[in-house]
N, C-alpha and C positions, 0 to 999 in steps of 0.2 A: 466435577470433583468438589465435597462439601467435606464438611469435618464434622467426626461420627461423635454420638451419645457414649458407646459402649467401650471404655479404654480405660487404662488405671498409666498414668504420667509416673515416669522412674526417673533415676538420675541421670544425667549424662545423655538427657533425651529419648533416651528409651521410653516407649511403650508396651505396654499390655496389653492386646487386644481383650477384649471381654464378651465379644459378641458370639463364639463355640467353644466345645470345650478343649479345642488344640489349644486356648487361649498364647496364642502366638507373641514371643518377645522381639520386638521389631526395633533394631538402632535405624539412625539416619538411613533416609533412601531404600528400606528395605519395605519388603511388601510380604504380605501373608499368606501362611499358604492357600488361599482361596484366590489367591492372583486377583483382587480389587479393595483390598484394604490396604492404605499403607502409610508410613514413618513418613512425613514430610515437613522436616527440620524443629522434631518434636509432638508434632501434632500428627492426630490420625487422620486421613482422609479416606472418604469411598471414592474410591475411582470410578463408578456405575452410576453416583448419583445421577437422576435424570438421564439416564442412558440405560433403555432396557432394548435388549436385543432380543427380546421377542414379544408380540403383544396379537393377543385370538380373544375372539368372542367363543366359547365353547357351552355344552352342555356341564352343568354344574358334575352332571356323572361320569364326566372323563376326568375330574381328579384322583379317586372314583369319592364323589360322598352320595351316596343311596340313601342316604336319612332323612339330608340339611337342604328342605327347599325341594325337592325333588320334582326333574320336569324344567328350572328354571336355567336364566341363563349365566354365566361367569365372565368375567374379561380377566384374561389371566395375562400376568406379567412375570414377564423373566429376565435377568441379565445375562451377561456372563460371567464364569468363575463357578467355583465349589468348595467347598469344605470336605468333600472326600475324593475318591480316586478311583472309581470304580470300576474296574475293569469290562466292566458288562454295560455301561450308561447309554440310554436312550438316548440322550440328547447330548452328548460327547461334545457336537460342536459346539452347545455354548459351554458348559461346564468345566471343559478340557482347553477352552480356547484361554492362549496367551495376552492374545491380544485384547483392548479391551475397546469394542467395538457397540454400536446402539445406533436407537435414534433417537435424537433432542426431545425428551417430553417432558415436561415438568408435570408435580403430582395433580394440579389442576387442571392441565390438560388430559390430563390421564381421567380424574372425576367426569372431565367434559363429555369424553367421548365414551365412559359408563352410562352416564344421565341420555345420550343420545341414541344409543341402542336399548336403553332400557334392560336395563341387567339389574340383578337383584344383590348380584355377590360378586366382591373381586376376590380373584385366589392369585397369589404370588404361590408359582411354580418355575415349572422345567428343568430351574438350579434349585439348588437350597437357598432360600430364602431369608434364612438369620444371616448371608453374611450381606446381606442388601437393607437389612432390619430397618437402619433407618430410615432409608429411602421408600420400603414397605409403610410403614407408620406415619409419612407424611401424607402419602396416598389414604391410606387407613381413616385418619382423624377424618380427613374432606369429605371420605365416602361416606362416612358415620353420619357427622352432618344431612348428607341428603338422603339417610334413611335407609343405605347399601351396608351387605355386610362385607366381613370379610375373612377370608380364612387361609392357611398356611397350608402348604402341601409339602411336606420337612422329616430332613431323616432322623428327627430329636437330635439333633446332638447340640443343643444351644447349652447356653450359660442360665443360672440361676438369675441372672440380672436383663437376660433375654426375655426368658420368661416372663419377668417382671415387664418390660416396655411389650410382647405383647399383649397382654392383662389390658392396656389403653385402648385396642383397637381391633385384634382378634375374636372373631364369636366359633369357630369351628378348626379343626386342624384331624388331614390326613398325616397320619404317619408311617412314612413308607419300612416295612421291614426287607428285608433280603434274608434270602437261604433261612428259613425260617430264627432270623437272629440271632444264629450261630456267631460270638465273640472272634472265635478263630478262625471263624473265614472272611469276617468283618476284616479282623486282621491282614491276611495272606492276600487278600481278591481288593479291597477297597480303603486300605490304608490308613485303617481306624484304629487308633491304640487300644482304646477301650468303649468294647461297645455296648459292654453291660452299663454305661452307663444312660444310654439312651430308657432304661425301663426306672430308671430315676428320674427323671423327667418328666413320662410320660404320667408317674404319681403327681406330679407338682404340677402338669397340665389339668387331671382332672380337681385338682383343686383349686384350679384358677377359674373353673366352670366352665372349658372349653368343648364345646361338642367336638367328640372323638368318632375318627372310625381306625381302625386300622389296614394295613396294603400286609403281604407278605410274597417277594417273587419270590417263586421255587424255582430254582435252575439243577436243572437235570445233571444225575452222581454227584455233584460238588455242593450240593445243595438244597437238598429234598430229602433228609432222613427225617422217618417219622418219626421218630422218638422225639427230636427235635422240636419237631412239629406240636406234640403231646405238649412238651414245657410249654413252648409259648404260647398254648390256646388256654393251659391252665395259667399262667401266671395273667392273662387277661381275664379269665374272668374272677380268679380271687384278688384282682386290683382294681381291672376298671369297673368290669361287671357283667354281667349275662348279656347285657344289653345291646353290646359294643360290636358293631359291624366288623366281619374280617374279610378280605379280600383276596383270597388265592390268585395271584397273576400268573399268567402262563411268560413264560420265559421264549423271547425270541433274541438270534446270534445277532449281537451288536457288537463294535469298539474290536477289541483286543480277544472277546470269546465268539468267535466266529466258526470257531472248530466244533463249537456243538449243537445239537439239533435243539429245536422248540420241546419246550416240557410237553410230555406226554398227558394226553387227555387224562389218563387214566392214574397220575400219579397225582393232578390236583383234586380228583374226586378222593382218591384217598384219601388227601390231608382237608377235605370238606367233610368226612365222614366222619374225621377225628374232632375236630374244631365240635361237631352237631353232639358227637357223644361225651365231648368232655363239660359240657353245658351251654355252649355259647348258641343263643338262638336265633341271630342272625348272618348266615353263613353264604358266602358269595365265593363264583368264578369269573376270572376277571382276563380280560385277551383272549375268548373263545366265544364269538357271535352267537346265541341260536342256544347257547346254553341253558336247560331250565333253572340254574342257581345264577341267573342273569335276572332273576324276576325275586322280588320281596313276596314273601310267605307270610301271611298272618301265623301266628304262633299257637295260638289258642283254636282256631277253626282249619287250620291248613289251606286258605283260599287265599290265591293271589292277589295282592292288593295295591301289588304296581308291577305291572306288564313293562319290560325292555325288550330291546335285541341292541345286543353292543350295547353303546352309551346313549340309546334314544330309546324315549321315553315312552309308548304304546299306549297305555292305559292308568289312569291312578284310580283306585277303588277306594276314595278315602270320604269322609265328613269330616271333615276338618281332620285332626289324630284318629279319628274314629274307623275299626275295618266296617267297611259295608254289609258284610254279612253277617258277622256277630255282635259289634257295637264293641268291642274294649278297643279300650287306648291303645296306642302303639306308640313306642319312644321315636316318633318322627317328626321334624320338625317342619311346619309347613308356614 
């Protein structure tokens, strides 16, 4: 338990947390709704500091970023708690879990055991990661230091002042969408008051100069209307840009939606056909092995120039940015 950056001190000991934007009012003893931030006799504390409940060596492409580093490896870190409620969550037990449970590691041990496997990139995932922020950013600075990046896998819904702390130590950030960023199912399904404001952020992310890609899970009738779809492939790219990877995940019954079947193959090609027509050129399916929109497409020549299956990596066709068969750049970061 350490005492956090992100909090604004009221009278009568109250705080403000500042770290999402539930910005939660916490008296004595009370804790947030992300179940690891809390009032302890005036002061904020994280409950998780140095306690992450989950810790993998992964391919950087199962956060998914297909851009940033492509081929390398990530140590991802997770606690428990969340800042939504999602009915549908992958990882429920930590997100959903009460208790507040880990193993002892400090951010230097944490560096340690990055420098020893040789990993390029740490990503803080599993949970949302703005409500661990500072326990992220103490990791973050060390890995900087030994020349590791590091990058956020997060449902945007941070603070203006989140943003700001990670400006010090973020170089990339996935941003996961649901039900193609449907506000009221944000609402009804995951306990978000407002979720238009996550595409407020996402402005203030690209002008902190954070490498973006974007996720969108489609979950089948509750979740997958195209028109929907249409918004948000257009509000990317008259905000972030052509350029900006998107992620159709396939939806498999997790948590509390267990009554409904895996997204149909055939409705993420849809909303990949929409994302390809409404300008975005680089267009991904995501949770379908074997897929060809599992492979990066040069744009200018149509040759593949990074071969996957799943999250592993087959082939990279590249000179440094350069496709091998044409020679233009590609906004890939290597």
């Amino acid at each position: 338990m350490k005492g956090v950056m992100l909090f604004k001190s009221l009278i009568d000991d109250k705080i403000q947390c500042l770290a999402c934007r539930r910005k939660c009012l916490l008296e004595k003893g009370q804790v947030g709704f992300c179940g690891v931030r809390k009032n302890v006799n005036g002061r904020l504390k994280l409950l998780v500091y140095s306690l992450p409940s989950a810790v993998n060596i992964d391919p950087i492409e199962k956060k998914p970023l297909f851009h940033f580093y492509p081929g390398s490896l990530a140590l991802s870190i997770g606690t428990s708690g969340c800042n939504f409620a999602c009915k549908f969550c992958q990882n429920y037990d930590l997100s959903q879990r009460i208790e507040i449970e880990g193993e002892r590691l400090s951010p230097s041990a944490l560096v340690k055991i990055g420098m020893k496997y040789n990993v390029k990139v740490f990503s803080y995932t599993y949970n949302e990661p703005t409500i661990f922020i500072e326990f992220a950013y103490e990791i973050g600075r060390l890995a900087r230091k030994k020349g590791m990046k590091n990058t956020f896998v997060t449902n945007g819904y941070q603070t203006e002042e989140a943003i700001e702390l990670m400006k010090k130590f973020i170089d990339a950030v996935t941003v996961d969408f649901k039900a193609n960023g449907d506000p009221k199912f944000y609402l009804k399904n995951m306990g978000v008051p407002k979720g238009e404001e996550i595409y407020q952020n996402l402005k203030m992310m690209k002008e902190a100069g954070f490498f973006i890609e974007i996720t969108d899970l489609v979950i089948p009738k509750l979740g997958d209307d195209l028109e929907n779809c249409k918004k948000l492939c257009r509000w990317i790219l008259e905000n972030l840009g052509e350029n900006v990877p998107i992620h159709f995940l396939r939806f498999f019954p997790h948590y509390l939606f267990t009554d409904l079947d895996p997204t149909p193959i055939e409705t993420l090609e849809k909303h990949a056909k929409i994302a390809k027509e409404e300008g975005l050129k680089f267009v991904y399916i995501g949770n379908v092995p074997g897929h060809e929109l599992e492979n990066t497409y040069c744009p200018y020549c149509g040759e593949v120039v990074i071969k996957r299956f799943g999250i592993n990596v087959l082939r990279i066709d590249l000179d440094g940015r350069s496709c091998k068969y044409c020679g233009k750049d590609l906004p890939i970061v290597i």
